[in-house]
Structure formats: structure tokens, C-alpha cells
C-alpha positions as CSV (number, residue, x, y, z in Angstrom):
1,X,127.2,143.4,134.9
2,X,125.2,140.1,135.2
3,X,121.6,140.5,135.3
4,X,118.8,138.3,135.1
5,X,115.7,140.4,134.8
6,X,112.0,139.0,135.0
7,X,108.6,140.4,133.5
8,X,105.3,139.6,132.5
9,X,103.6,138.6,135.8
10,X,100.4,140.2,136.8
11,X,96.8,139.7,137.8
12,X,94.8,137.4,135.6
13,X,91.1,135.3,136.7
14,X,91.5,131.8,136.5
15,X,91.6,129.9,133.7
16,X,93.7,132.9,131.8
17,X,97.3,133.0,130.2
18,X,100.6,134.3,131.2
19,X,103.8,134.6,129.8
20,X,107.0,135.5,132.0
21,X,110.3,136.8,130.3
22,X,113.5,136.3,132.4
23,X,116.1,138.6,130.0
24,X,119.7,138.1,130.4
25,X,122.7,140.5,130.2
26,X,126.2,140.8,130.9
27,X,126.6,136.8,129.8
28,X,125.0,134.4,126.7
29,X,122.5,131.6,128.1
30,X,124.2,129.1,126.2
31,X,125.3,125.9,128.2
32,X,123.8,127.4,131.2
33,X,120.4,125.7,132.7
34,X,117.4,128.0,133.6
35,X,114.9,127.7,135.6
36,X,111.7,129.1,136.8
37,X,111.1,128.7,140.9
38,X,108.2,130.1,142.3
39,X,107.5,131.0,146.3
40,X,103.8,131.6,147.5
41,X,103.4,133.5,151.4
42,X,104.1,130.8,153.7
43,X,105.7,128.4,151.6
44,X,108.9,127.4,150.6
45,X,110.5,128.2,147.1
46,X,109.8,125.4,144.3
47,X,110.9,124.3,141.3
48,X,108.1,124.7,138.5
49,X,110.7,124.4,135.2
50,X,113.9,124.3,133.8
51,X,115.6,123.8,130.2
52,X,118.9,122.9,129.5
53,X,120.2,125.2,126.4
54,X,123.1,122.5,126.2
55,X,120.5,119.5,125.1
56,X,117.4,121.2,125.0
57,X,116.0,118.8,127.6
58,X,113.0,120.2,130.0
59,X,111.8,119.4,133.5
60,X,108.3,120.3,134.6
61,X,106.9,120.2,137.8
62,X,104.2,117.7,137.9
63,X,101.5,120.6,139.4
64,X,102.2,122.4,136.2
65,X,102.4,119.6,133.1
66,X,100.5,120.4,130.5
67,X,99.6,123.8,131.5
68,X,103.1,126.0,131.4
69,X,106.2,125.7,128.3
70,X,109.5,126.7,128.6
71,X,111.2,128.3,125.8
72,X,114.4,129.7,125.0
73,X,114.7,132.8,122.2
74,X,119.1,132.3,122.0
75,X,118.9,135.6,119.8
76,X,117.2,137.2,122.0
77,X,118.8,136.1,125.1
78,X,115.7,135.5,126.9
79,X,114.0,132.7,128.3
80,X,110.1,132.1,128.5
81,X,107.6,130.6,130.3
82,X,104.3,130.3,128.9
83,X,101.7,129.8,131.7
84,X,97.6,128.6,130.3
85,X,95.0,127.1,132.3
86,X,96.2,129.3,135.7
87,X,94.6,128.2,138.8
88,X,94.8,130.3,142.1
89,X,97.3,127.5,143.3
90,X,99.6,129.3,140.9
91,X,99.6,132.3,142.6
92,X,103.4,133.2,143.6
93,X,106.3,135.0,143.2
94,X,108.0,133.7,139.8
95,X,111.9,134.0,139.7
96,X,114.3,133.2,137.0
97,X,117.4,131.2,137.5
98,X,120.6,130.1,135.7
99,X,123.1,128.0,136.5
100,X,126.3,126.7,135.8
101,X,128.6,125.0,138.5
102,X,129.8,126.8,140.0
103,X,127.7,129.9,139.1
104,X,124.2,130.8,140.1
105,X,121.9,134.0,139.1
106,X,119.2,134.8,140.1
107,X,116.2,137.2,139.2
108,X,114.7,139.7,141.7
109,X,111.0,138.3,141.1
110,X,107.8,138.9,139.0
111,X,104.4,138.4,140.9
112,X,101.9,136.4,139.6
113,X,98.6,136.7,140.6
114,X,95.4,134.5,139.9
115,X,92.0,135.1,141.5
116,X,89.2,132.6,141.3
């Protein structure tokens, strides 16, 4: 069975550190992309990062450069996002995505949560 699962959100104070696992079974991550969206109440669903495990290459959002890394643990199977410097902006539903035409998984959500 396919499963994406995400963990590691929480509450944190602004300023603090988070880092969200998306763990993934039933298939290897390798030539796949993943990503890390994020929706907030009210708003729609964003990109904040993505890594290709094919090139290694990495997108960030610009609202997030410099502040969150994505990582990729192949032994594991898991990807990473480390989140520093979080702002109350950041506040959001984090899900975990991976993609390969014509396939798409998705996570069921982690919520992060940063109070100022």
C-alpha cells in the first residue's frame, strides 16, 4: 500500500525550529519529486519546496529562502524539511507530496503552528 505519512508539526513561538518528516512506504522515492505544500484557513494550498531525487535540484518558495531545507534520507525513505526562523505567517497545514507523471501522493497533513 502507498503511503505518504507526515510528522513533526506542532506549536512553537516565533523565531523557533521545526522539522517535518514525510515517510514513505509501499514505493522507493527515487526518481520521484517531493514536495512540501502548505494551506493556512482561508487560503489556498502553496508550494513552499520541492527536491528532485533524480538531480538533486531544489525549489524554494521565495517566503521561505533562507529559513526552511529540504533533505532527502534515500535509506531511510524519508524526506525532510527543516523549518528555522518561523514566523506566524508560517502557520499552516504542511503536506507531503510526490510525484511522478502520471502518479501523485499525497500526505494527510501535519499542522504547524507558530504564535507570536
Amino acid at each position: 500500500q502507498v503511503q505518504l505519512v507526515e510528522s513533526g508539526g506542532g506549536l512553537v513561538q516565533s523565531g523557533g525550529s521545526l522539522r517535518l518528516s514525510c515517510a514513505a512506504s509501499g514505493f522507493r522515492l527515487n526518481f520521484w519529486t517531493i514536495g512540501w505544500f502548505r494551506q493556512a484557513p482561508g487560503k489556498e494550498r502553496e508550494g513552499v519546496s520541492c527536491v528532485s531525487t533524480i538531480d538533486g535540484s531544489t525549489y524554494y518558495a521565495d517566503s521561505v529562502k533562507g529559513r526552511f531545507t529540504i533533505s532527502v534520507d534515500n535509506a531511510e525513505n524519508t524526506v525532510y524539511l527543516q523549518m528555522n526562523s518561523l514566523k506566524p505567517e508560517d502557520t499552516a497545514v504542511y503536506y507531503c507530496n510526490a510525484y511522478r507523471s502520471p502518479l501523485d501522493y499525497w500526505g494527510q497533513g501535519t499542522q504547524v503552528t507558530v504564535s507570536s
